[in-house]
C-alpha positions in Angstrom: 18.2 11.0 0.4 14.9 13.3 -0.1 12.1 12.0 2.6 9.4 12.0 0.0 9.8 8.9 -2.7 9.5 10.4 -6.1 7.0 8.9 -8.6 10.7 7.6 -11.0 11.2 5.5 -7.6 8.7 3.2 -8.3 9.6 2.4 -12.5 11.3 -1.0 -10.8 9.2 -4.6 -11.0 6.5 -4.6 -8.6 8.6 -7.8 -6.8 11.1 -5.8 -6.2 9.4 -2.5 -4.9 6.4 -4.2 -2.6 9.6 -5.7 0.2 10.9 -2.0 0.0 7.8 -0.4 0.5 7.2 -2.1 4.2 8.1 0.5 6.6 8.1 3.3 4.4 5.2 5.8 5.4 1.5 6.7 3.5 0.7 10.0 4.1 -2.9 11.5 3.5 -3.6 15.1 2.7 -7.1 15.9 3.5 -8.5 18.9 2.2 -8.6 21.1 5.1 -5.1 20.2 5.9 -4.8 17.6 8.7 -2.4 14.7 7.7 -3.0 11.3 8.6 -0.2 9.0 8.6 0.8 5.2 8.8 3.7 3.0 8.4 3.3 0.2 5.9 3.5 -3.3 7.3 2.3 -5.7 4.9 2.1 -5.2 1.0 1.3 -7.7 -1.8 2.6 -7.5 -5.6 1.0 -8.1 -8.7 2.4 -8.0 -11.8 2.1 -8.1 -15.7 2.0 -11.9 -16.9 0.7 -12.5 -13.0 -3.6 -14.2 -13.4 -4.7 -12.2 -10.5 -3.4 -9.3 -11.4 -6.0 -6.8 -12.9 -4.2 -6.3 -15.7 -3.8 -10.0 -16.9 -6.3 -10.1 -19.7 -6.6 -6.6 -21.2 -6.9 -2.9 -20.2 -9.9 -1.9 -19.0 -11.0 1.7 -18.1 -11.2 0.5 -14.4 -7.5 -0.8 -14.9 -6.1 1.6 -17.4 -4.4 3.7 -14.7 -1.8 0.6 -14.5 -0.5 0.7 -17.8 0.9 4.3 -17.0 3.5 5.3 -16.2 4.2 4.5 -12.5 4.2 6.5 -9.0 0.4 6.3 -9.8 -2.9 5.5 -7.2 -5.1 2.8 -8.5 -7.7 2.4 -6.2 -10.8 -0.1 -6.7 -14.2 -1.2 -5.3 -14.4 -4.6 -4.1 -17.6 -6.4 -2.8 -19.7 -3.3 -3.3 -17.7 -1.3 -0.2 -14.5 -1.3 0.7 -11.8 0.3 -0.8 -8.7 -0.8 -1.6 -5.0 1.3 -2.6 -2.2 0.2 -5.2 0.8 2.1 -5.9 1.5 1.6 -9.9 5.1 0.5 -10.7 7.2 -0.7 -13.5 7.4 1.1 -17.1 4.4 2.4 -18.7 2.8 -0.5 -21.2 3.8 -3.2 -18.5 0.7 -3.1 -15.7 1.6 -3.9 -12.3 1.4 -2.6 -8.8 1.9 -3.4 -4.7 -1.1 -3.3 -3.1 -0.7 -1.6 0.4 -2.5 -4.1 2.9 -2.0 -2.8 6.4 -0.5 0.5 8.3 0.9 0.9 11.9 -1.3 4.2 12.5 0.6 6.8 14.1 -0.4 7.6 17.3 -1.9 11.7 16.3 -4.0 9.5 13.4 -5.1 7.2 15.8 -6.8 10.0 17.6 -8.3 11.6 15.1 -10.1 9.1 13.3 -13.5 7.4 14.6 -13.5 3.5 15.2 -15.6 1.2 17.2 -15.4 1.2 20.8 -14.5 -2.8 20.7 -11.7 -2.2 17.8 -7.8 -2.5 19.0 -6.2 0.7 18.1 -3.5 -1.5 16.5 -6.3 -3.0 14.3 -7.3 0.1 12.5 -5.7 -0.1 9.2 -5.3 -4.2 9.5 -6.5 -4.8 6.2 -6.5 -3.0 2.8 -10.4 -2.2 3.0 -9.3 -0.9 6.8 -6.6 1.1 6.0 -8.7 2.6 3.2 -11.7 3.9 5.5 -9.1 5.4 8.1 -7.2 7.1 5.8 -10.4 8.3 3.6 -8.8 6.8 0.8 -12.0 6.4 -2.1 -12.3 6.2 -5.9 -11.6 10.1 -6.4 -7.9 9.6 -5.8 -7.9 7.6 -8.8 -5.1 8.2 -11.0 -3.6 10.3 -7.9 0.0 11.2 -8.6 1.9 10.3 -5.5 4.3 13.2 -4.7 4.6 15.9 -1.8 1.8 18.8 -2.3 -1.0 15.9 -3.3 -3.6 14.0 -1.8 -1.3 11.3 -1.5 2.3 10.7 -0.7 4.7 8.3 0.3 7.9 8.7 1.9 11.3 6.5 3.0 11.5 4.6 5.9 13.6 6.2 8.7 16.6 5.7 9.7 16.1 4.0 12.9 13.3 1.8 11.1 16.5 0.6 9.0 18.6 0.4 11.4 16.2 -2.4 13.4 15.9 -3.9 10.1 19.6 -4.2 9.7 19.7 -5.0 13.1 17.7 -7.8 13.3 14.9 -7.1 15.9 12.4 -5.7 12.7 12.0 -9.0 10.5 10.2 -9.3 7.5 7.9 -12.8 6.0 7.8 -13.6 2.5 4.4 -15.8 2.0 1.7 -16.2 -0.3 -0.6 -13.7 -1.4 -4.4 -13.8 0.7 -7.9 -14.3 -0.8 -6.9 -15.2 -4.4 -8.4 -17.9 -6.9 -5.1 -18.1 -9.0 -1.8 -16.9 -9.0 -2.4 -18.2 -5.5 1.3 -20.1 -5.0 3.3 -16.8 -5.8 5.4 -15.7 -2.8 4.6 -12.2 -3.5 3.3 -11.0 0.1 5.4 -9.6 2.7 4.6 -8.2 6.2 6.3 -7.6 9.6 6.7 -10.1 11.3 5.1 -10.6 14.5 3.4 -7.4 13.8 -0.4 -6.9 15.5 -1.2 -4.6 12.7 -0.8 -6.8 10.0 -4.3 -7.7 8.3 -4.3 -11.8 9.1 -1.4 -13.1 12.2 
C-alpha cells in the first residue's frame, strides 16, 4: 500500500472516511522545506443533507471548494482568527468533508514550533484552531490538492498504529459532534480514546 493517500481515496461518504482518517498522519510542507507532522486523533464529518454542514443551503464561493471533486483542503475563518482544516470527500456535486480536530505532534514538530511556556506539549494541536497555528495552516491553502510534492499531504496510518488498533490497547469513541447549533445529535465525531491530545477529554 503507497504511504501517501491519494486524492481517489477520499471519493467515499465523509462517515465513512472521518473513523479511517484517525491515526493516519498530516503532513506540512513549508516553503523552505522543514516538514511538520502529526497524527490525527479526533475528526468530525459533515456531510451533504447534514444542517451544519457548510454546504447545507447552497454553494457559496467560501464553500465552493466542497462541491469538487474530493482529496481537496477547505480551510475557513472562524470568529475572526483561528483557522480551521477539512479534507473534501465524496463525488464532486455532493459537498461534504471531515474536519481534522486534533494532532499527536511528533516529537521533531514539537520542537520546532513556538508555544507558550504554560502550554502541555500534548496540547499543541488539541483543537482545530490549535492544530491550524502549529502547523501554519491559513486561507492560502485553500483549494490545496492533498498529494506528495504539495503544501499538504496525508498519509496511512502505520502498521504498528494498526496493529494496537486491532489489538485492542488503541480504542476509538464515536460521539457527538462539539460547538454546533443543529445537526447537533449526529454521532459523527470520533477521537482516541483516552488520548491527552484530543481537543475536549
Amino acid at each position: 500500500m503507497e504511504l501517501v493517500i491519494l486524492p481517489e481515496w477520499f471519493d467515499r461518504s465523509a462517515v465513512t472516511i472521518a473513523p479511517e482518517l484517525i491515526g493516519c498522519t498530516l503532513v506540512r510542507q513549508l516553503p523552505d522545506g522543514q516538514q511538520l507532522r502529526g497524527i490525527i486523533v479526533e475528526t468530525e464529518a459533515y456531510q451533504e443533507g447534514d444542517p451544519a454542514c457548510h454546504a447545507y443551503r447552497k454553494q457559496t464561493k467560501r464553500n465552493q471548494v466542497m462541491f469538487g471533486d474530493p482529496g481537496y483542503v477547505y480551510v475557513y475563518l472562524i470568529y475572526g482568527m483561528y483557522h480551521c482544516v477539512n479534507v473534501v470527500t465524496d463525488k464532486a456535486g455532493a459537498p461534504s468533508a471531515v474536519l481534522i480536530r486534533a494532532l499527536e505532534l511528533d516529537r521533531d514538530t514539537l520542537v520546532s514550533i513556538p508555544r507558550k511556556p504554560s502550554e502541555k506539549p500534548v496540547k499543541v494541536a488539541a483543537g482545530p484552531g490549535k492544530l491550524c497555528r502549529a502547523m501554519q495552516i491559513d486561507l492560502d491553502l485553500y483549494g490545496t490538492k492533498l498529494d506528495l510534492g504539495q503544501a499538504l499531504w496525508l498519509e496511512h496510518r502505520s502498521t504498528d498504529w494498526q496493529h494496537k488498533l486491532d489489538g485492542g490497547s488503541i480504542k476509538l469513541t464515536q460521539t457527538t459532534r462539539i460547538g454546533l447549533t443543529q445537526g447537533v445529535d449526529l454521532p459523527w465525531r470520533w477521537y482516541v480514546t483516552d488520548c491527552h491530545a484530543v481537543s475536549k477529554w
